[in-house]
C-alpha positions as CSV (number, residue, x, y, z in Angstrom):
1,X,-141.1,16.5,30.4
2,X,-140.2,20.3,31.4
3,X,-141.7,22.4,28.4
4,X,-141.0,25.0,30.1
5,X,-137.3,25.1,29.4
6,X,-134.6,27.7,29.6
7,X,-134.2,28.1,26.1
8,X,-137.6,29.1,25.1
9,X,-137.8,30.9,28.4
10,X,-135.0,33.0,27.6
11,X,-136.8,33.6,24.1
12,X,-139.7,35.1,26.0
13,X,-137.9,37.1,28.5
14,X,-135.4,38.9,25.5
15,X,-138.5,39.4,22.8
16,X,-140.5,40.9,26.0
17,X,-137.4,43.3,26.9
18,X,-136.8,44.6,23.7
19,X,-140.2,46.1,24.1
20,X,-140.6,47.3,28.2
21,X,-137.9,48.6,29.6
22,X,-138.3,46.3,32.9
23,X,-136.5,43.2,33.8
24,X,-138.3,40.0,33.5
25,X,-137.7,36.9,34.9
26,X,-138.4,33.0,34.4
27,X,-139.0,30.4,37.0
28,X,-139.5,27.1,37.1
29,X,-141.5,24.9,39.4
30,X,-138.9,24.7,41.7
31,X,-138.7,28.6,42.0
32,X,-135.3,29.0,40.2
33,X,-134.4,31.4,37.8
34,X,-134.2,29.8,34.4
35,X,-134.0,33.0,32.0
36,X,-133.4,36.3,32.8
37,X,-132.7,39.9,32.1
38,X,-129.9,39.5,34.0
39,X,-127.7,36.7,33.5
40,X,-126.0,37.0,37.0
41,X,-129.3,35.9,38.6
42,X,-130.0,32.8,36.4
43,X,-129.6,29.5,38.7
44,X,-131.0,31.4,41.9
45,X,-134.1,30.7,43.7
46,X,-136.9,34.3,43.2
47,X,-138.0,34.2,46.7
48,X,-141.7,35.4,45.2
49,X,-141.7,32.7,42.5
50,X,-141.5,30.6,45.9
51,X,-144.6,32.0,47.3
52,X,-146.4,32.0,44.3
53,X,-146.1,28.3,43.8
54,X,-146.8,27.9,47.7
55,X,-149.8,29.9,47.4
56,X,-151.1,29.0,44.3
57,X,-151.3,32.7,43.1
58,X,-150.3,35.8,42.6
59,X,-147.7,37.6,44.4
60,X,-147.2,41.4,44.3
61,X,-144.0,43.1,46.2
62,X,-144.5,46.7,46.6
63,X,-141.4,47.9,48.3
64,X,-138.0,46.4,48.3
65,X,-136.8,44.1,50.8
66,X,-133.6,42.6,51.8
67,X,-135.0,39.2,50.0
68,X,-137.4,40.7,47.2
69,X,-137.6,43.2,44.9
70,X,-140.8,45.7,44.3
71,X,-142.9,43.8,41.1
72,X,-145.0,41.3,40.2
73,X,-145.0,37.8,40.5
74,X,-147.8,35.1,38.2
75,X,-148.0,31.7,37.3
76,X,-147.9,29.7,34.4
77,X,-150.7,27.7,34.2
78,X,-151.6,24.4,32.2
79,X,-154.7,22.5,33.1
80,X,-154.7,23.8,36.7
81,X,-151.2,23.0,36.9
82,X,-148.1,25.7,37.7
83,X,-145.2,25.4,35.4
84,X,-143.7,27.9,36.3
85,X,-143.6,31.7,37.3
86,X,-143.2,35.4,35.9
87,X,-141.6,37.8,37.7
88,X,-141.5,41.8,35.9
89,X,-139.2,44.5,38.6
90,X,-141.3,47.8,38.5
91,X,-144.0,49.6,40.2
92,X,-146.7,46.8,40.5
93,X,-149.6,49.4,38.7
94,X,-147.3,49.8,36.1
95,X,-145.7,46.3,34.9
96,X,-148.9,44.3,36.4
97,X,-150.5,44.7,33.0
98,X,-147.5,43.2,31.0
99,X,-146.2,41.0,33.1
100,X,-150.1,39.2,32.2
101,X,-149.0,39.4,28.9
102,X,-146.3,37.7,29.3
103,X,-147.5,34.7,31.4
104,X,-150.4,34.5,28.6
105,X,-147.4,34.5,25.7
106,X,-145.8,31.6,28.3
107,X,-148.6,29.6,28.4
108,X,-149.4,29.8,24.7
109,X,-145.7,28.9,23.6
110,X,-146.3,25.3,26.0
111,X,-149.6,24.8,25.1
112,X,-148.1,24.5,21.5
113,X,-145.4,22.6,22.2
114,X,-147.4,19.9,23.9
115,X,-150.0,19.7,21.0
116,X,-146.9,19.4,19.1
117,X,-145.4,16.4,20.9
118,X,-149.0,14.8,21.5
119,X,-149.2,14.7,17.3
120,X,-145.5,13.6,17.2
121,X,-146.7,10.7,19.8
122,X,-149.7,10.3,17.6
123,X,-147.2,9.8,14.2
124,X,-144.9,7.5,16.1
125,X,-147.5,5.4,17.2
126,X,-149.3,5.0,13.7
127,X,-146.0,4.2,12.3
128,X,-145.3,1.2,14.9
129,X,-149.0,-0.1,14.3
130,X,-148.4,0.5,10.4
131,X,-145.2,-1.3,10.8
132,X,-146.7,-3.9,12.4
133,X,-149.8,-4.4,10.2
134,X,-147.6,-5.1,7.5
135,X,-145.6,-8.0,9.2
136,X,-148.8,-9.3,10.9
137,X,-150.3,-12.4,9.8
138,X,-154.2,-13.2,9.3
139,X,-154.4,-15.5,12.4
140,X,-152.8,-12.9,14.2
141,X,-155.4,-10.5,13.3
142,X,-156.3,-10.6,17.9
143,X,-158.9,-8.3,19.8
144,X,-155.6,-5.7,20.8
145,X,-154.1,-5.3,17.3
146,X,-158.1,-4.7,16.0
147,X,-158.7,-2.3,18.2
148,X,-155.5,-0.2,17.8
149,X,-156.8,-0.5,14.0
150,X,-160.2,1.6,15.4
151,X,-158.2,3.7,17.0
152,X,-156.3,4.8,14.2
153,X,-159.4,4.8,11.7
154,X,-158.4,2.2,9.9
155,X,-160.1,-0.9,8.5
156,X,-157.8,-3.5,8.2
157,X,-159.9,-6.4,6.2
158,X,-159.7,-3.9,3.3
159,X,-158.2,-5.0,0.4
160,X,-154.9,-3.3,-0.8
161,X,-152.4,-3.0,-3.2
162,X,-148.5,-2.6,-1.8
163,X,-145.9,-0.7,-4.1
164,X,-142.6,-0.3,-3.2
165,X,-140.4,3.1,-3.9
166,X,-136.7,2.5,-4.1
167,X,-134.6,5.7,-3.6
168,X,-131.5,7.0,-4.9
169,X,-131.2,8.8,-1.9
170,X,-133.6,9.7,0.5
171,X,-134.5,13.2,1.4
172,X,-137.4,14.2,3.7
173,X,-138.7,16.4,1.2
174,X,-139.5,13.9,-1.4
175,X,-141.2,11.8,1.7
176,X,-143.2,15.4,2.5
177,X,-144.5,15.7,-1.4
178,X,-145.6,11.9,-1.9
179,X,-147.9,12.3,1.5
180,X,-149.8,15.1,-0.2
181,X,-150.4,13.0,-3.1
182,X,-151.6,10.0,-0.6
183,X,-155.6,10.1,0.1
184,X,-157.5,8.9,3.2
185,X,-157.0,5.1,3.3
186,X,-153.5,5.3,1.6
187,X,-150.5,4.1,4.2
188,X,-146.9,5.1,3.8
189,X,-144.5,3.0,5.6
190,X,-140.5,3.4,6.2
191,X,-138.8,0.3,5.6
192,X,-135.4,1.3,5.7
193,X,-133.3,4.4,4.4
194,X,-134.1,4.1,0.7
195,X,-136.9,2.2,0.6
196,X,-140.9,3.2,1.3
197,X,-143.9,0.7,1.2
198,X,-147.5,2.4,0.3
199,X,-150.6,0.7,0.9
200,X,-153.0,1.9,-1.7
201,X,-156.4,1.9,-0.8
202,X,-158.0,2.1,-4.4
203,X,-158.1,0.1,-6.8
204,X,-157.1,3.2,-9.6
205,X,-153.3,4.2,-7.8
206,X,-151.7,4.1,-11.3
207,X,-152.0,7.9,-11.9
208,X,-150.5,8.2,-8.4
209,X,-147.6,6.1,-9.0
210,X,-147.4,7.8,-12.1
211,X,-147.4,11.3,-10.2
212,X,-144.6,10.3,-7.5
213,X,-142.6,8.8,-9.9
214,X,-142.1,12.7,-11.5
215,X,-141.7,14.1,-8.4
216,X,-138.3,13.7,-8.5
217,X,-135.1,11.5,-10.1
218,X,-133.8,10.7,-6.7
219,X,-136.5,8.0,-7.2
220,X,-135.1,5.0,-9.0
221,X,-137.7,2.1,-9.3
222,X,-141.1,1.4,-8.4
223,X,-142.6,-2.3,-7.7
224,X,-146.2,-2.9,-7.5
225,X,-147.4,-6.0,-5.7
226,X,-150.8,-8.2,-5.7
227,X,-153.5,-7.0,-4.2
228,X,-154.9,-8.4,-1.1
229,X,-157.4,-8.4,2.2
230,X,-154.1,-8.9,4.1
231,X,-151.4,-6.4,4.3
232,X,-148.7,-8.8,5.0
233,X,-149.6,-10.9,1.7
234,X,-149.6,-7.9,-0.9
235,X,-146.2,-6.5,0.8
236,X,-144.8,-10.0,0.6
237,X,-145.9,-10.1,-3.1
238,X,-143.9,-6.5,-4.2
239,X,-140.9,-7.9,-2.0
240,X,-141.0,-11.1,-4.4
241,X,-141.5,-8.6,-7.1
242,X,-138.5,-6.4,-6.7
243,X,-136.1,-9.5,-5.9
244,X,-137.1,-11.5,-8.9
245,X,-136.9,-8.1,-11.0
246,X,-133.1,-7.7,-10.2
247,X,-132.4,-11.2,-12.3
248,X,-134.2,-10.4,-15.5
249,X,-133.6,-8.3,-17.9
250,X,-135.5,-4.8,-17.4
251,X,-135.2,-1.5,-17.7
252,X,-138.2,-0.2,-16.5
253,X,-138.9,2.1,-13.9
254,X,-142.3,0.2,-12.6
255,X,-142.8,-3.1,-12.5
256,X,-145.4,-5.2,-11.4
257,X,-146.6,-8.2,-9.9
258,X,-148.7,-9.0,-13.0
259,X,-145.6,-8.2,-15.4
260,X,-143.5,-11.0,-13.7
261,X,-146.2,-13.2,-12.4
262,X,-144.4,-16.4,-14.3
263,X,-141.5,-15.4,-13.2
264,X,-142.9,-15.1,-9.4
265,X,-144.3,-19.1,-9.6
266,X,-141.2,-20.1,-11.0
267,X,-138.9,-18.8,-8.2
268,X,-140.8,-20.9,-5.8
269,X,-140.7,-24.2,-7.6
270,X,-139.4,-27.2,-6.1
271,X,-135.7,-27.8,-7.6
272,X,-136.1,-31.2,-9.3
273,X,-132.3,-33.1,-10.6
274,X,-132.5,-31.7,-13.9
275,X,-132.3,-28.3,-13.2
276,X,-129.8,-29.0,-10.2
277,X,-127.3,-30.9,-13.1
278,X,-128.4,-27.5,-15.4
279,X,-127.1,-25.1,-12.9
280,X,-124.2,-27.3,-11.8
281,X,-123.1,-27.4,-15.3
282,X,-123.4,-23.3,-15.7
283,X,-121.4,-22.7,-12.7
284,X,-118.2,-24.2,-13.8
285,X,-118.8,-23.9,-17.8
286,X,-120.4,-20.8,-18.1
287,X,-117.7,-17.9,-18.5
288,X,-118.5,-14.6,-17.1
289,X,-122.5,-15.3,-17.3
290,X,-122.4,-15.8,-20.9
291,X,-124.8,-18.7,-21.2
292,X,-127.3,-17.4,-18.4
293,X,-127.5,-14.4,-19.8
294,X,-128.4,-15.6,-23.4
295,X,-130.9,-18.3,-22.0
296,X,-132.7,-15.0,-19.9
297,X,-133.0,-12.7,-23.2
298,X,-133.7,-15.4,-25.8
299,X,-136.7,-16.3,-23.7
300,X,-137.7,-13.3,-22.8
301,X,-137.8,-11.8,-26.6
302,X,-139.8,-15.3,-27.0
303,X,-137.1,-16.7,-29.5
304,X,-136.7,-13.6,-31.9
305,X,-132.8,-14.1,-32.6
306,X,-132.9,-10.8,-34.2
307,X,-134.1,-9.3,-31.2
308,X,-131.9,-11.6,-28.9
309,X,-128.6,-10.3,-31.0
310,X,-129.1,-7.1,-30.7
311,X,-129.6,-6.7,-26.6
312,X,-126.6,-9.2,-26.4
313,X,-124.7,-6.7,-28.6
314,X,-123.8,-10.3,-30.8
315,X,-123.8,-11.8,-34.4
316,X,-126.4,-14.4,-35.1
317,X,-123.5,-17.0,-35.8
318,X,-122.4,-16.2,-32.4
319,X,-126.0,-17.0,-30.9
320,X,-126.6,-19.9,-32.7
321,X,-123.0,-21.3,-31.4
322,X,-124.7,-20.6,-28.0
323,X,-127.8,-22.5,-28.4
324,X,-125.6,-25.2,-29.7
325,X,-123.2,-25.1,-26.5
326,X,-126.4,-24.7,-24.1
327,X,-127.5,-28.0,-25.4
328,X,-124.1,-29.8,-25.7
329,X,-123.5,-29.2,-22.3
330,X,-126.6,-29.7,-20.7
331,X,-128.7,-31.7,-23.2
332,X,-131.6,-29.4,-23.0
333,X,-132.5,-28.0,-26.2
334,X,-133.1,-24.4,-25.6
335,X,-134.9,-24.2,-29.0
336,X,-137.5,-26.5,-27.9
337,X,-140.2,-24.2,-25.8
338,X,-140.6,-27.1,-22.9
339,X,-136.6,-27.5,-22.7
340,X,-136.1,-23.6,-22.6
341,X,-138.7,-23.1,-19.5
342,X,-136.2,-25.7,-17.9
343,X,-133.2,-23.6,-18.7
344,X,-135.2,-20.5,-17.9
345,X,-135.9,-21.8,-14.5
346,X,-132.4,-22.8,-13.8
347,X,-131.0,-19.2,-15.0
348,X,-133.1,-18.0,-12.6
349,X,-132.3,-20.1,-10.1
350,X,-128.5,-19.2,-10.6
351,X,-129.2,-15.7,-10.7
352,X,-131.0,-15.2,-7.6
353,X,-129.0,-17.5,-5.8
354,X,-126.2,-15.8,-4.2
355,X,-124.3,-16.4,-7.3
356,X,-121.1,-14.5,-6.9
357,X,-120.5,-13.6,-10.6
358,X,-121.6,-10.6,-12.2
359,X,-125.2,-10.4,-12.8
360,X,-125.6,-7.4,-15.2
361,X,-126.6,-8.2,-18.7
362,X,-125.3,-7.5,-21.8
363,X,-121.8,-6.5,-22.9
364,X,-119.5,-7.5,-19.7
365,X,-115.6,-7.8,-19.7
366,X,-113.4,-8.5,-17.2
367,X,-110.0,-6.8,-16.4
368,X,-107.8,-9.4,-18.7
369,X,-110.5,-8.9,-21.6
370,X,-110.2,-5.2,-21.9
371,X,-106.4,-5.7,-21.8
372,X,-107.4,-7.7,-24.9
373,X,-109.4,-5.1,-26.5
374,X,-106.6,-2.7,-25.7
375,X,-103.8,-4.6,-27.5
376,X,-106.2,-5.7,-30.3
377,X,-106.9,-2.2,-30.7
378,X,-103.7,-1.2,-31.7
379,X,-103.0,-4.7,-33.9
380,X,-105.9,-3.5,-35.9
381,X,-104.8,0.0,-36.4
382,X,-101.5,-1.2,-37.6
383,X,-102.7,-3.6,-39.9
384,X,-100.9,-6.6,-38.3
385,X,-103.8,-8.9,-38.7
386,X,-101.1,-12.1,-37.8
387,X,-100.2,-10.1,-34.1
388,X,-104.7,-9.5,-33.7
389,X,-104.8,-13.2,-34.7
390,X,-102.1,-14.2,-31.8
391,X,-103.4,-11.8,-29.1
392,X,-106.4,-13.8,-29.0
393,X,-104.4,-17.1,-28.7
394,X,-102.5,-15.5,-25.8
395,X,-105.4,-14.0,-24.1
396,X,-107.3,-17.3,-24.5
397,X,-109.0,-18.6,-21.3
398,X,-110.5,-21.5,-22.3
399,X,-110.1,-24.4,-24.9
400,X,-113.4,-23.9,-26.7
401,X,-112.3,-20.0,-27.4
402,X,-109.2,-21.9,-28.9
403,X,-111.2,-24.3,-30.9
404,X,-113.3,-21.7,-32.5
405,X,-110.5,-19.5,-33.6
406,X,-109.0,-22.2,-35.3
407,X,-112.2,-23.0,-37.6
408,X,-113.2,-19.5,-38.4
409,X,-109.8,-17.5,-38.8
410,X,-110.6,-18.3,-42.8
411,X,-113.8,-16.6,-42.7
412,X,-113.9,-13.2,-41.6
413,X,-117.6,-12.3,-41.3
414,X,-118.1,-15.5,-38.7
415,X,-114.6,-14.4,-36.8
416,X,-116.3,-11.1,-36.0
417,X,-119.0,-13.5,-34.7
418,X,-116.4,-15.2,-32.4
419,X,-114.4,-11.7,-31.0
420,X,-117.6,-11.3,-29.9
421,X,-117.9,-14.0,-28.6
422,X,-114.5,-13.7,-26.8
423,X,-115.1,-10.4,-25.4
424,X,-118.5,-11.1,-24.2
425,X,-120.0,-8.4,-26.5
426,X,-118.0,-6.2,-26.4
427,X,-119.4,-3.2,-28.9
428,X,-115.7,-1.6,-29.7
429,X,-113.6,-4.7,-31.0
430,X,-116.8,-5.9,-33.2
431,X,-116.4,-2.3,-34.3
432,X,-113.0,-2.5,-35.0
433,X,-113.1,-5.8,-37.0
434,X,-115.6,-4.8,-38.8
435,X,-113.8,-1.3,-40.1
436,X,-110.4,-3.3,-40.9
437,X,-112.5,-5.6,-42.9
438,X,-114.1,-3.1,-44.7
439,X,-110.7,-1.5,-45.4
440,X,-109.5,-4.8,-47.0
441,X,-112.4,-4.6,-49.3
């Protein structure tokens, strides 16, 4: 490529004439003017920039000519090469001193740029083989690929943890402030716009993660994977990490391999019939996720109803009916530990399968139940406990909803349990209930 172009040439010829009060001009290799004092003469072949390049050398003119003009003519020079020319109008004694200057500033300015692009080539490079490394498997660990590996410093048969970085948004800076954190035998690599894989080297990354996890809020989760000899495995692990994460219920910023190991294994069991009739059953039973969800959190707080209840944003009655309705319609009982890793697996399953409801957890309502909240709202307020009561007949959805409200319109505390229930958690009516039966009181 030209690094002698006619914008940094121009740069050279105006920063050198604010100085000198000579005209400079810029060749090329060709001889033509590329940046000049003045502009009427840029695009013309300099007759001396000609001879220089013919002769390898200087060229001085000393008097004016019908084709020339008195100055001084020198090469650019890059490993013996000419890129281009200098050419300074004056009495030779006179600009012969400067116009060296300037053909030393000229050369300078390209040797920079193509150190530049030879570390830019280096960086691109790295990042192919880095790419590569991580989608490379053990057997195809050949002579070529091990060699590039010398090349680059690095010892591939080390072993190495992968974490994952997902982004908000991505913005170069961020990327800038995590590589100084990085030590030798740490690899950052790009896996798409908001997501970056790191290959930690040692074994103690945890105050690192720790440390680019403050640098900024734009980052949103972090997924550590397995350690292992092969790149590949480890970034397969975090990848297995991060999906399985998305179905479960969990806050947390950083989340490991180890954390959701059980869960990991589980996702790669072979689906037997029982669990194929389990989430056949849940996708044309289970309202809005209702079911799953319960299933996920009950195991996950190990069976503590309280604790169940309360990230469900529901009354005990209303888990207990649950349970009951898990096992009624799939004849798993999902307070029986080896029955509940069935229904576990299944709700997994479901979850991560392409499953086309809603997969948040907790309180969800769809459009027709917040109409309901709306309308129960006001019922409430007004103290027509008779309109409340047929709202939820006429905003029913299924017969089970009906069924309920039929037994437990006598008692209030376990019909709070059920607009629960209805409403999928929903914080507000609960509320609601609760204050107009506290009024009554």
């Amino acid at each position: 490529m030209p690094y002698l172009t006619q914008s940094n040439a121009q740069k050279i010829a105006d920063s050198i004439m604010e100085i000198v009060p000579y005209n400079i001009n810029i060749m090329d290799q060709k001889g033509e003017i590329i940046a000049s004092g003045d502009k009427g003469r840029i695009g013309s072949i300099h007759q001396g920039a000609v001879k220089v390049i013919e002769g390898r050398g200087m060229h001085n003119v000393y008097e004016d000519t019908e084709t020339e003009r008195r100055g001084v003519n020198l090469p650019i020079l890059y490993n013996m090469q000419i890129l281009g020319v200098i050419g300074i109008s004056g009495e030779v004694d006179e600009v012969l001193r400067i116009a060296r200057i300037v053909a030393t500033v000229a050369q300078l300015m390209v040797e920079n740029d193509i150190i530049n692009d030879m570390v830019t080539l280096k960086e691109t490079r790295l990042n192919n083989f880095l790419y590569e490394w991580a989608q490379r498997k053990a057997e195809e660990y050949d002579e070529a690929f091990l060699k590039q590996a010398q090349y680059f410093g690095i010892d591939v048969r080390k072993s190495r943890t992968a974490v994952l970085f997902v982004f908000k948004r991505v913005r170069f800076s961020v990327i800038e402030q995590i590589k100084k954190i990085l030590r030798d035998g740490d690899y950052i690599i790009r896996q798409s716009m908001d997501r970056v894989v790191i290959l930690f080297e040692e074994m103690q990354f945890w105050k690192k993660i720790d440390d680019i996890m403050s640098i900024s809020s734009d980052l949103a989760k972090c997924y550590v994977g397995e350690s292992s000899e092969i790149a590949l495995e480890s970034v397969q692990s975090v990848e297995k990490v991060m999906k399985t994460a998305k179905i479960l219920p969990d806050d947390q910023k950083i989340i490991s391999y180890d954390g959701l190991r059980l869960e990991c294994l589980l996702s790669e069991t072979a689906e037997d019939k029982i669990i194929h009739n389990v989430m056949l059953v849940m996708k044309e039973q289970d309202v809005n996720n209702a079911l799953q969800n319960t299933i996920l959190i009950y195991a996950d707080t190990n069976e503590d109803q309280k604790k169940t209840c309360s990230r469900l944003f529901i009354h005990r009655n209303t888990l207990n009916y649950r349970l009951d309705r898990i096992r009624e319609l799939t004849g798993l009982n999902p307070r029986n530990g080896r029955n509940l890793i069935l229904l576990y697996i299944a709700a997994l399953r479901l979850r991560g399968g392409g499953n086309n409801r809603q997969r948040e957890y907790g309180p969800q309502k769809s459009d027709s139940a917040q109409l309901f909240c709306g309308l129960c709202a006001f019922a409430l307020k007004s103290g027509e406990s008779m309109c409340f009561l047929t709202l939820l007949i006429m905003c029913k959805k299924d017969k089970i909803c009906l069924i309920s409200l039929q037994r437990r319109t006598k008692n209030e505390k376990e019909s709070s349990g059920f607009i629960a229930e209805y409403c999928h958690g929903s914080v507000c009516t609960c509320r609601l209930w609760q204050r107009r039966r506290n009024t009554r009181k």
